[in-house]
C-alpha positions in Angstrom: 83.8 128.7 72.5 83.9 128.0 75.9 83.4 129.7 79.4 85.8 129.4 82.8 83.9 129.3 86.1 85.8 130.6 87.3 89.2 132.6 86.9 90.5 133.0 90.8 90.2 131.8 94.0 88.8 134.5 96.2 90.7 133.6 99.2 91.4 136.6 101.7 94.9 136.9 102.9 95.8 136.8 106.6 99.1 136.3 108.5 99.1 133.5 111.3 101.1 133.6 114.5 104.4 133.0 113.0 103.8 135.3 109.7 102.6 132.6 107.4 100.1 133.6 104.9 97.1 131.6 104.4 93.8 132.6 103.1 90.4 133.1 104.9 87.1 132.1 103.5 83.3 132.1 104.6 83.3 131.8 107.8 86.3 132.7 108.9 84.9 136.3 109.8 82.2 135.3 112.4 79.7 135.5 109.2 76.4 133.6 109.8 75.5 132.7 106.6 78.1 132.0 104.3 78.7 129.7 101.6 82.6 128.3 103.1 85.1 128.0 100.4 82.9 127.8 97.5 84.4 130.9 95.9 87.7 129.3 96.0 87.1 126.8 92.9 89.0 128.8 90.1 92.4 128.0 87.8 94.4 130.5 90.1 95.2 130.0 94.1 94.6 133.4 95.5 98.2 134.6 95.2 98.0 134.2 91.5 99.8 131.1 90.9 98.4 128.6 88.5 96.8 125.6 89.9 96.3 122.2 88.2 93.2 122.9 86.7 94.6 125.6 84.5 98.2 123.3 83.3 94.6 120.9 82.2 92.9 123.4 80.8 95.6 124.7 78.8 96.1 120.8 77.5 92.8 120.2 77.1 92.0 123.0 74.7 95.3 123.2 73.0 94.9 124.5 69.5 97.0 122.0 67.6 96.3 118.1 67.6 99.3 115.8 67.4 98.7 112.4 67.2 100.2 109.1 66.1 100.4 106.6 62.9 101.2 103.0 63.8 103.5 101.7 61.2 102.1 100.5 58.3 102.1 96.3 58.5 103.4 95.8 61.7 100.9 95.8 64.1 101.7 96.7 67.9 105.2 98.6 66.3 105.7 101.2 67.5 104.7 104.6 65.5 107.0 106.3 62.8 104.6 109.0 61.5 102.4 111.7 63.3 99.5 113.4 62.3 99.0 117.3 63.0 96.0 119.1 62.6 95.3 122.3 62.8 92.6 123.7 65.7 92.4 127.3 64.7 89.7 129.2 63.1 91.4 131.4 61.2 95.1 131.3 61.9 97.8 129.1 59.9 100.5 127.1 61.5 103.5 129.6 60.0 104.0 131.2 64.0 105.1 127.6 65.4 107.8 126.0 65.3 107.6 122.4 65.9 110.5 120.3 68.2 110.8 116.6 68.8 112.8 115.1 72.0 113.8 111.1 72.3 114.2 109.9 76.0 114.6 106.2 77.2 113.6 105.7 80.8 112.8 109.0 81.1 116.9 109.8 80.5 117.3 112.1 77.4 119.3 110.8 74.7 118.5 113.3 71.5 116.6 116.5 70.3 115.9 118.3 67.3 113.6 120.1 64.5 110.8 118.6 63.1 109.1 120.6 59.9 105.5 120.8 59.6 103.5 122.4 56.7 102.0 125.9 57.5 98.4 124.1 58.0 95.3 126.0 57.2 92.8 126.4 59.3 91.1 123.1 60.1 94.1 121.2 57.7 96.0 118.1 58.7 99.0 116.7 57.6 101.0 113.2 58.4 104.8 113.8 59.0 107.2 111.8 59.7 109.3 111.0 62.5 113.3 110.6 62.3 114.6 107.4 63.0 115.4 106.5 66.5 118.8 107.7 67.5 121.1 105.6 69.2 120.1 105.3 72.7 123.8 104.3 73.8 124.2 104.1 77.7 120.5 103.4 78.4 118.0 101.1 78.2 114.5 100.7 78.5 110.8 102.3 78.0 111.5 104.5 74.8 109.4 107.9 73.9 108.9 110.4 71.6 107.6 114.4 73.0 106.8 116.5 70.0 106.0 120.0 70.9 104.7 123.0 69.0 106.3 126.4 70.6 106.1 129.8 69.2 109.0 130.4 66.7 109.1 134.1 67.3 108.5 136.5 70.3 104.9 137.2 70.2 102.3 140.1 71.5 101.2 137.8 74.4 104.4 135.0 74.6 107.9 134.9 73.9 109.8 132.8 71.4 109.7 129.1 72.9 106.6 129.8 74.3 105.1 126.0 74.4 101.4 125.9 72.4 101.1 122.1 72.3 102.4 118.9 72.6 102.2 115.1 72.7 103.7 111.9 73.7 104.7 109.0 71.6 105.8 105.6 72.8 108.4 104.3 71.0 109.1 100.7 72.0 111.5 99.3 74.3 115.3 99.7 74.3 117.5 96.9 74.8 120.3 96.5 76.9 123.8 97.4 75.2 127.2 96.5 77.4 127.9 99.7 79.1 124.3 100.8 78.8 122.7 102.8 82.0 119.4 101.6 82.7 117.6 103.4 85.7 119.3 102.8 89.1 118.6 100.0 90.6 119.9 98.6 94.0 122.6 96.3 94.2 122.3 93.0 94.9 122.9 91.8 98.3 123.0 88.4 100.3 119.8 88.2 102.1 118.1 84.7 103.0 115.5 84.0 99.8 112.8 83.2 102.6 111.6 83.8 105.8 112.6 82.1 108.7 111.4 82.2 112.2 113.5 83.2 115.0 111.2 81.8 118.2 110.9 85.7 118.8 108.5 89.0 117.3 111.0 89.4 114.6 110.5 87.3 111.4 113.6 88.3 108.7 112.7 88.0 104.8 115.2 89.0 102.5 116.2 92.5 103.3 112.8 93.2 105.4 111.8 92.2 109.3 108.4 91.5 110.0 106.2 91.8 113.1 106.1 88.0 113.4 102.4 88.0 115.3 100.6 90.3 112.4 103.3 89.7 110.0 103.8 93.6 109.5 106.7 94.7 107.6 108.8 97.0 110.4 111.9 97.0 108.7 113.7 97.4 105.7 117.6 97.2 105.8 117.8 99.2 108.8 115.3 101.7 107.6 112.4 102.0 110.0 108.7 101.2 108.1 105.6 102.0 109.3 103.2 99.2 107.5 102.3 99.2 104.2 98.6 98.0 104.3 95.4 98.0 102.5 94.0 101.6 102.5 90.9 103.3 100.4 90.2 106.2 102.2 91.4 110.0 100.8 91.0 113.4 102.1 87.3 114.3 100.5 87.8 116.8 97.6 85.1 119.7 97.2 84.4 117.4 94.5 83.8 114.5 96.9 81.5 116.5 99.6 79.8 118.0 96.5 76.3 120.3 96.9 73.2 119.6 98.2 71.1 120.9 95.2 73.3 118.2 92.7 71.6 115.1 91.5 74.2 112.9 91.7 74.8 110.8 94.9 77.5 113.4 97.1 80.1 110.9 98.2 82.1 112.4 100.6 78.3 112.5 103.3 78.4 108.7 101.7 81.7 107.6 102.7 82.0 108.9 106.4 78.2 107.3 107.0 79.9 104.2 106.0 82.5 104.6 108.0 85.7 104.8 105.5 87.5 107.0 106.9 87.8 104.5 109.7 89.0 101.3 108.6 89.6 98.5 110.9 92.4 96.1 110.1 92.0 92.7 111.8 95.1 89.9 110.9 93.4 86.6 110.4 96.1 84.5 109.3 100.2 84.3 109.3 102.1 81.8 107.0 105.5 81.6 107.0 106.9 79.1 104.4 107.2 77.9 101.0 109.6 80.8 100.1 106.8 83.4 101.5 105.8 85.1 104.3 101.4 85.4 103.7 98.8 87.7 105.7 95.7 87.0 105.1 93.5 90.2 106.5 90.1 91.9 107.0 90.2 95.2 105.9 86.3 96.8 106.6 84.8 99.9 108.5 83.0 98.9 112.3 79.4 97.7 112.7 79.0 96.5 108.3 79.1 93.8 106.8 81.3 95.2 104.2 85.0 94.0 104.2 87.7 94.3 101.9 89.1 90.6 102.4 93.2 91.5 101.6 95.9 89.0 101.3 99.7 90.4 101.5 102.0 87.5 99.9 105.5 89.1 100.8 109.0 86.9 99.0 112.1 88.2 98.3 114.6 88.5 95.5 118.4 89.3 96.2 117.5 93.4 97.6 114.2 93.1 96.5 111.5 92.8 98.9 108.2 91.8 97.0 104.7 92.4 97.7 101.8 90.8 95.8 98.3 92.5 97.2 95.1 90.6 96.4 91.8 92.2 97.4 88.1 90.9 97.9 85.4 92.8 98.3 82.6 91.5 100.8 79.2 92.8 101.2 77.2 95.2 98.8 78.8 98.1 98.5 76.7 100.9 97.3 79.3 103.7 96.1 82.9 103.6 94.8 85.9 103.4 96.7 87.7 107.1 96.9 91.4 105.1 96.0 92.5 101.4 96.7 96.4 101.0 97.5 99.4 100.7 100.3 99.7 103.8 102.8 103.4 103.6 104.5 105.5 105.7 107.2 108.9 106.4 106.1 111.8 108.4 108.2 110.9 112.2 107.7 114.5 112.6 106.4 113.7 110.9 103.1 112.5 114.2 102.0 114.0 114.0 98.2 111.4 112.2 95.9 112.3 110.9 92.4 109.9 109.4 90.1 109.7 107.7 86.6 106.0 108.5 85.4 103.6 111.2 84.9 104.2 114.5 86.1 105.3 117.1 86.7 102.4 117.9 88.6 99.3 116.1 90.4 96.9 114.1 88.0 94.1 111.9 88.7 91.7 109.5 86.3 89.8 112.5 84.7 92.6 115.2 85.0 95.5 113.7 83.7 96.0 115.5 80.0 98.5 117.6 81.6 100.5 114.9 82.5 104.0 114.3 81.2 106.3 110.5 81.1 109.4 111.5 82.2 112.0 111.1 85.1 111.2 114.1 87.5 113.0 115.1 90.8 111.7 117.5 93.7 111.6 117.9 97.7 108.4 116.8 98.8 107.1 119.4 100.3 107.0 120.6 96.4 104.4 117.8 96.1 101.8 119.0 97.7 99.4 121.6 96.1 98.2 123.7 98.0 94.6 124.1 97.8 93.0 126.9 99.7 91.0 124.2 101.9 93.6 121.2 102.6 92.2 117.6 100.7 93.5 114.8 98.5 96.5 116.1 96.2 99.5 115.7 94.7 99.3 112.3 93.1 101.3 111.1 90.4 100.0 108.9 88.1 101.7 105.8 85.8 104.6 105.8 87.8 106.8 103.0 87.6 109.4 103.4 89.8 109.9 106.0 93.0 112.3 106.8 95.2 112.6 109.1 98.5 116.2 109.7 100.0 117.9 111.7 102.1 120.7 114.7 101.4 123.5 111.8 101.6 121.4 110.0 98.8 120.8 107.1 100.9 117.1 105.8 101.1 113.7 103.6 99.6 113.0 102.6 96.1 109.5 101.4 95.4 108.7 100.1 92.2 105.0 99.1 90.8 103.3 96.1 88.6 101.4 97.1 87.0 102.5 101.4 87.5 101.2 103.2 90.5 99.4 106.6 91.3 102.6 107.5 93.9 101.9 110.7 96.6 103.9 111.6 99.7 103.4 114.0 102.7 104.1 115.0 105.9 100.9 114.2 107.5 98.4 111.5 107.2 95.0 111.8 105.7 93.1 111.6 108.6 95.3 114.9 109.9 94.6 116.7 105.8 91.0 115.6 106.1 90.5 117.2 109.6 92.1 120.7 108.6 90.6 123.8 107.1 93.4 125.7 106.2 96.9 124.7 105.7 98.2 126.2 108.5 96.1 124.2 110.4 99.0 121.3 109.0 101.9 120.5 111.4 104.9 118.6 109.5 105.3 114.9 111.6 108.4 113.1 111.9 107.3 110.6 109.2 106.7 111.0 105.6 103.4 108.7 104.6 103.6 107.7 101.0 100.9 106.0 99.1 101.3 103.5 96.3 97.7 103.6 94.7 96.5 101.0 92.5 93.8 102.8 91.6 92.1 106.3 92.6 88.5 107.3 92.6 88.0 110.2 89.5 87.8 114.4 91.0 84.5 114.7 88.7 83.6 118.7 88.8 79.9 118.2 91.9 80.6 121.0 93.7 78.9 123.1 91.2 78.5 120.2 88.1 78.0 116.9 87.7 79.7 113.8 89.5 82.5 111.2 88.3 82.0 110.0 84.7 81.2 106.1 84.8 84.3 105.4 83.4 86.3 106.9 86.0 84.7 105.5 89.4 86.7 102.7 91.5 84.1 100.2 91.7 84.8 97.8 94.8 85.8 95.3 92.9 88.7 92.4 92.9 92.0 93.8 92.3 95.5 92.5 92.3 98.9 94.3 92.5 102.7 94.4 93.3 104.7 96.5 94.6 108.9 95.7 95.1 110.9 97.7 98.4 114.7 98.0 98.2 117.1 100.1 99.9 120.0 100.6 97.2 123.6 99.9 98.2 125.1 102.9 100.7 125.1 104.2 104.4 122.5 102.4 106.0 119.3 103.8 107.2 118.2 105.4 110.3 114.9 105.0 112.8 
């Protein structure tokens, strides 16, 4: 069995000002001694909506296992037979029904009935899958979802209600003529290399640099504010953990290092050979710990490429809490869409929950809304991202290898410094991070730390990212 510490946060309500609700905690009612938000660490936010942690618990402790059978002989195929086994004590399989869905790039292309024995208790059983229907009008990343719903209306669920499920790559679709693969921008004549105009401005395919710190500042009209190296994140209860644990509490760590403020000094600027390089120092004040960070920006037809190359200095005695690019976008690119996991937040160690697929919301949607503001709402293994405006007009960011993507209307430093959410005022920029890499949640404010496996060691790292602004109005400041 297990045990859930615990159900609800036990956030008070209260009306600000203006009428919105938020929720007090200790301290908020002049209190002496009080323990501050610690009785706000359960599966529901105060208002009984589910947070993360319960869409992972519910994953985590789903009752049927499905799982997948390479092909027989042909290793690396992909798999044509699952295995299902049944996680119940006592009860058979007869009250599910089991579906299967085939999507390529996230795009669906067919559905239908899978039949599963009416497994015993502790039984498994290998069934397989239908062959891959024709995938005509897309092309590209290829999977299976195979979920096990109640076939009938039950005591506690209705008919549909979803019990388990699983994800299955399938390979790679090839390009048909007339296929649809995901949009991509047009191509458009922009100079393959940077070229210096004896002023600030240094052009590069569809992008304008700062030409003295080689900063991109522009992007087909679209206003940009960076990207650059960044590895601090909004500590997480997690993160500040409790004085009575035994592991290290990273959150005190970080600030007494100095993380949350980074200094970025430009060492070198390059223009030629088909690139535009900045070569940077990337450290907190008063260490000698550095993150030595080399931005290698070309371009290709709409694309604007950057490769990111990272060098830790110095000893460093902790992980990092994320390694990746923070940018400022136009506040009217407030439409995100996303190939990768979702449809929710996920990190390294609470991920089960999440889902490949092509998902679509504002991003003010992205946020969750933890009764104490601090890092949320990434998305992990994305491959592609786009914000846009209500005329569809806007950024495409695409990652090698996939990115952990998150956007919001304020910047860490202003979620770190709050203590409630109304304490967060929207800006006129959206800042978006394309993570590499994210330091695990861990459970320390009442449990133990991150699992090894799941810290960012400081460590070299290389990634790319590619900008484009797809083919339409053009973009505003």
């Amino acid at each position: 069995g297990g045990f859930v510490w615990e159900w609800i946060d036990h956030g008070i309500a209260r009306r600000a000002p203006d009428g919105t609700r938020w929720y007090a905690y200790g301290g908020d009612f002049g209190e002496e001694l009080h323990d501050g938000n610690f009785v706000c660490d359960g599966l529901l936010f105060p208002d009984r909506t589910p947070s993360p942690g319960l869409t992972e618990y519910k994953k985590v402790i789903e009752p049927v296992r499905i799982g997948a059978v390479p092909a027989a002989g042909a290793d690396g195929a992909p798999a044509d037979t699952l295995t299902v086994r049944n996680g119940y004590d006592f009860a058979d399989l007869s009250a599910l029904a089991f579906r299967w869905a085939y999507a390529v790039e996230g795009v669906p292309v067919a559905e239908g009935g899978l039949t599963v024995p009416p497994l015993g208790p502790g039984e498994s059983a290998e069934v397989k899958l239908p062959e891959p229907p024709p995938a005509r009008g897309c092309s590209g990343e290829a999977v299976w979802t195979v979920r096990a719903v109640l076939a009938a209306d039950g005591p506690w669920a209705g008919a549909g209600h979803e019990v388990a499920w699983a994800q299955i790559p399938a390979g790679t679709v090839a390009a048909e003529t007339g296929a649809r693969p995901a949009a991509r921008p047009a191509a458009a004549a922009f100079p393959a290399g940077p070229r210096e105009d004896g002023g600030r401005a240094v052009p590069l395919g569809p992008g304008t640099f700062d030409a003295a710190t080689g900063t991109l500042t522009g992007l087909r009209g679209l206003e940009v504010t960076g990207p650059r190296l960044d590895v601090w994140r909004a500590p997480t209860d997690n993160d500040e953990g409790a004085p009575w644990q035994p592991d290290l509490r990273l959150g005190p760590l970080w600030r007494r290092l100095g993380l949350h403020r980074m200094r970025h000094r430009t060492d070198e600027v390059t223009v030629g050979g088909g690139a535009l390089v900045v070569r940077s120092r990337v450290a907190p004040a008063a260490t000698d710990l550095a993150l030595a960070t080399t931005y290698r920006w070309t371009a290709d037809g709409a694309v604007l490429r950057l490769e990111v190359s990272v060098e830790p200095l110095g000893d460093w005695p902790c992980p990092l809490p994320r390694l990746g690019l923070r940018l400022g976008l136009p506040g009217t690119l407030d439409r995100a869409e996303w190939y990768g996991g979702g449809p929710g937040e996920a990190y390294p160690d609470t991920r089960a929950a999440s889902r490949l697929g092509r998902w679509a919301m504002p991003v003010d949607a992205m946020q969750t809304p933890y009764v104490r503001p601090q890092e949320n709402g990434a998305r992990e293994g994305v491959r592609w991202a786009e914000l846009r405006r209500r005329d569809g007009t806007g950024i495409r960011m695409t990652g090698e290898p996939p990115f952990w993507f998150s956007a919001r209307r304020w910047t860490t430093e202003e979620l770190d410094a709050a203590d409630h959410g109304t304490d967060l005022r929207a800006g006129e920029r959206i800042w978006v991070h394309l993570d590499h890499a994210q330091q695990g949640i861990g459970s320390q404010s009442c449990g133990p730390g991150v699992l090894p496996q799941h810290r960012l060691a400081a460590s070299p790292a290389s990634f790319a990212v590619g900008f484009s602004v797809p083919e339409g109005p053009g973009g505003d400041s």
